[in-house]
N, C-alpha and C positions, 0 to 999 in steps of 0.2 A: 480520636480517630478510630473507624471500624475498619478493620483489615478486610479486602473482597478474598472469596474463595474462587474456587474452579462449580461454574455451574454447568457449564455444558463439554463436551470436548467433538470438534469437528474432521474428523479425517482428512485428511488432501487425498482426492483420489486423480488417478492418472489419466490425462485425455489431451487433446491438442489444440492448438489455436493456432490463425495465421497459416502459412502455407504447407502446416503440419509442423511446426513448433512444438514438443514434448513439455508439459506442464503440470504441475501437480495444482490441483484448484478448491479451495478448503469454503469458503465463501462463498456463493456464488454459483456453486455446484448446482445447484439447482433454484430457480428464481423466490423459492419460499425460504432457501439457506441465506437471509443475508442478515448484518448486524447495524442497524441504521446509524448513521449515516453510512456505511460502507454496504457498496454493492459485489465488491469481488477481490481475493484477495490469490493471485498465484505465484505459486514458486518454478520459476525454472532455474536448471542446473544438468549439467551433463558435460563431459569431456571428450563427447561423440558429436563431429561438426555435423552426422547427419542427422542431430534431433535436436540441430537450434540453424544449422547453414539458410534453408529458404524464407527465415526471418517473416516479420510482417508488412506483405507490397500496401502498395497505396489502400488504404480504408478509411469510411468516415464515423464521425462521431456525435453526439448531440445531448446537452445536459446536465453532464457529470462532470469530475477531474480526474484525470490520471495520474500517478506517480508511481515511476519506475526508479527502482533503488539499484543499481548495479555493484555486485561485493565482487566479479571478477568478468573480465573479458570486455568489449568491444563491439559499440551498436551505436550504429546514425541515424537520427531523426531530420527528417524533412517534412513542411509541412505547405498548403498552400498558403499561408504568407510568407512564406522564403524563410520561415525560420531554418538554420540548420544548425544541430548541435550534435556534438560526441560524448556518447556516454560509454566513460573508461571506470576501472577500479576505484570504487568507494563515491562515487557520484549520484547525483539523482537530475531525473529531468519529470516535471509539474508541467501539465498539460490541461489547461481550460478549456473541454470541447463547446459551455456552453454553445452560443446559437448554430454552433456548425463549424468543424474543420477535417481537412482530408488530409493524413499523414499516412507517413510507412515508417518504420523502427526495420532498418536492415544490419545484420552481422559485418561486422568488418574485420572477422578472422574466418580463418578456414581452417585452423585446428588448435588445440587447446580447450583449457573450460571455462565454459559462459554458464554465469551463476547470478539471480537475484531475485527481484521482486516486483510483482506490479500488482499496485490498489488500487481501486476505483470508489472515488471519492464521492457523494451524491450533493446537486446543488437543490438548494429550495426552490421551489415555485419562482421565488422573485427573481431568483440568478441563472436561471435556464437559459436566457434567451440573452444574456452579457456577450460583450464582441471576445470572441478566440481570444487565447494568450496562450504564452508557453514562455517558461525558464529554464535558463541549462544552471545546475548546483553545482560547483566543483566542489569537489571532496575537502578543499581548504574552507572552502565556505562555512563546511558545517561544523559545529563546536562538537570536541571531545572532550566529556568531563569523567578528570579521573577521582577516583574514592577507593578506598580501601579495601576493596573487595570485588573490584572491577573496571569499567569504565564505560560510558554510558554517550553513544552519538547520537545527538538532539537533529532528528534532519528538521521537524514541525513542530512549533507550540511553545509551552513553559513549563518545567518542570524545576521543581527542586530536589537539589542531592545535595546531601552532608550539609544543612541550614542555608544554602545558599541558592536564589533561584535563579534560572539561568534560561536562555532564549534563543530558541531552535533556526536554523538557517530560512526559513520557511515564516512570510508572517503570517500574522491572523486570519482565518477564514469565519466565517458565520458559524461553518461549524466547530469550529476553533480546536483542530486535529491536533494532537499527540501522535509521535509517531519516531520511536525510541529504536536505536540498535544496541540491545542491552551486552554485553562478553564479561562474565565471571568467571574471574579465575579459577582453580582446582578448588573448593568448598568456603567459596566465597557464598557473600550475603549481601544486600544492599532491600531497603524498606524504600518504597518511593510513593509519593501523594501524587491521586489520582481526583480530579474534583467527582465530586459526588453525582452530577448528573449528567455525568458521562457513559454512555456505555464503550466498554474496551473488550480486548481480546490480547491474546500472547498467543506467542507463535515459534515454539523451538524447532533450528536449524541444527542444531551442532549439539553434542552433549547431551546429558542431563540434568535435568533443574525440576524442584519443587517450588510448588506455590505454595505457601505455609506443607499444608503436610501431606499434600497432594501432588500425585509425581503427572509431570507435563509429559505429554504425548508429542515423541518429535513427527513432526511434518503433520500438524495440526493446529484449527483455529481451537483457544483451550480460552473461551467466552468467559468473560470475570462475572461476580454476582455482586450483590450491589456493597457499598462502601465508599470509602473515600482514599484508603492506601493500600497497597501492595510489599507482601515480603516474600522475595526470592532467593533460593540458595541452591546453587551446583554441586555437583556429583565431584567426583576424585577426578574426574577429568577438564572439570569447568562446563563451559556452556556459551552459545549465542542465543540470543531469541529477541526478537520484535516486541517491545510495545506499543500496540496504535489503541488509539480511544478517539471520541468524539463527541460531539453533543449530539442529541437526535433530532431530528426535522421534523418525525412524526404527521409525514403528508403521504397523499396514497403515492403508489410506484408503479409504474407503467411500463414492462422494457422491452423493445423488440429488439434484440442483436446487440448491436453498438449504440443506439437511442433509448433515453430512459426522461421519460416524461413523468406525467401526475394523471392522465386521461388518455385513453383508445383515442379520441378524437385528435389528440396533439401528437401523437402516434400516425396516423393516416396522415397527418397537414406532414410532418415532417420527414415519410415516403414519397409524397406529392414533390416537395420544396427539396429532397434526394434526386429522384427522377426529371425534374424538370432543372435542374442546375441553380436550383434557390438557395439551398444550403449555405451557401459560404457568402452568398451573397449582401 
């Protein structure tokens, strides 16, 4: 096994989304910042209802997937297929925009802290254009595995901890995502296999953590280099952080806004298919 290192380290910097939503956006920040298959990766968090209250109203989508990880507070998704789901403490809700869906994600508190995450997933060429979907995760869904030195929630994928391999709330996609919520205890350690033709990233929230001997940068995408495992160990305080990975698509990317194609041209047909109420149709 070759250990991956720290090759890049990406700052979150602060800006807004939605009807002025507060966000920290490490990914994505700019359209040549992304890590394929991921297109954007943001953190929101605050215990001020006025930099998460006007939530995000009705918007469309086209292409990609989303998933929002919630680690605290209280947001309703609606969409137009009547989905509606609650996303509470320790939950996640997977959002298929392929060919086109129009949703809002509104707050359903007005004080207290709303805290967590949203990726945006990319699909290939061939799954662009698949009919909408959407799952709500409840938090029992998804498996916590404990080890020695921490515990590890699998929301996507396969990973193995302590010889035994184990199967994320989340199945398989094309891109066949990883997507970990690591917590090490005060000067915990845990090694975990990463397959090799993945590209990943980490992303500390909480504490401090090294990667072998390379200290992570909180509130950053901290981009792996290549390998096939990971060793991480906490500070005297412990630590939270993200693992996502993925496989790469390796197709061009296109994005205007909330639409992320493969051509300019699929780009203009699906303003056209926006404006003229084709979308969802």
């Amino acid at each position: 096994m070759t250990q991956r290192s720290l090759k890049q380290t990406i700052p979150a910097l602060e800006t807004s989304d939605g009807a002025g939503v507060r966000i920290k956006r490490s990914i994505g920040q700019h359209q040549s910042i992304r890590l394929d298959p991921f297109l954007m990766l943001d953190e929101f968090g605050s215990a001020e209802a006025a930099d998460y209250i006007a939530g995000f109203p009705s918007h469309p989508h086209r292409g990609f997937e989303t998933v929002t990880y919630m680690i605290e507070g209280h947001m309703l998704h609606e969409d137009h297929l009547g989905n509606r789901g609650d996303l509470r403490n320790g939950g996640v809700q997977w959002m298929t925009a392929g060919r086109g869906i129009i949703h809002s994600e509104m707050p359903q508190q007005e004080e207290g802290v709303m805290r967590g995450f949203q990726l945006w997933l990319n699909l290939p060429a061939a799954e662009k254009m698949v009919e909408a979907g959407y799952r709500d995760i409840q938090p029992e869904e998804i498996p916590v595995i404990a080890f020695s030195g921490g515990t590890v929630k699998l929301i996507a994928g396969t990973l193995q901890v302590g010889g035994e391999t184990h199967l994320g709330a989340m199945p398989g996609r094309s891109t066949q995502p990883l997507y970990a919520d690591i917590h090490l205890k005060p000067e915990g350690t845990v090694t975990l296999p990463i397959p090799g033709t993945h590209n990943g990233m980490l992303y500390l929230y909480e504490g401090t953590a090294h990667l072998g001997e390379s200290a992570l940068k909180r509130s950053a995408a901290s981009v792996l280099g290549k390998g096939d495992e990971i060793t991480l160990s906490a500070g005297a305080e412990g630590a939270r952080l993200l693992l996502i990975a993925g496989k790469p698509i390796g197709e061009p990317v296109v994005q205007y806004g909330p639409f992320v194609m493969n051509t300019r041209e699929e780009i203009e047909q699906t303003l056209r298919d926006y404006r003229d109420g084709r979308l969802t149709a």
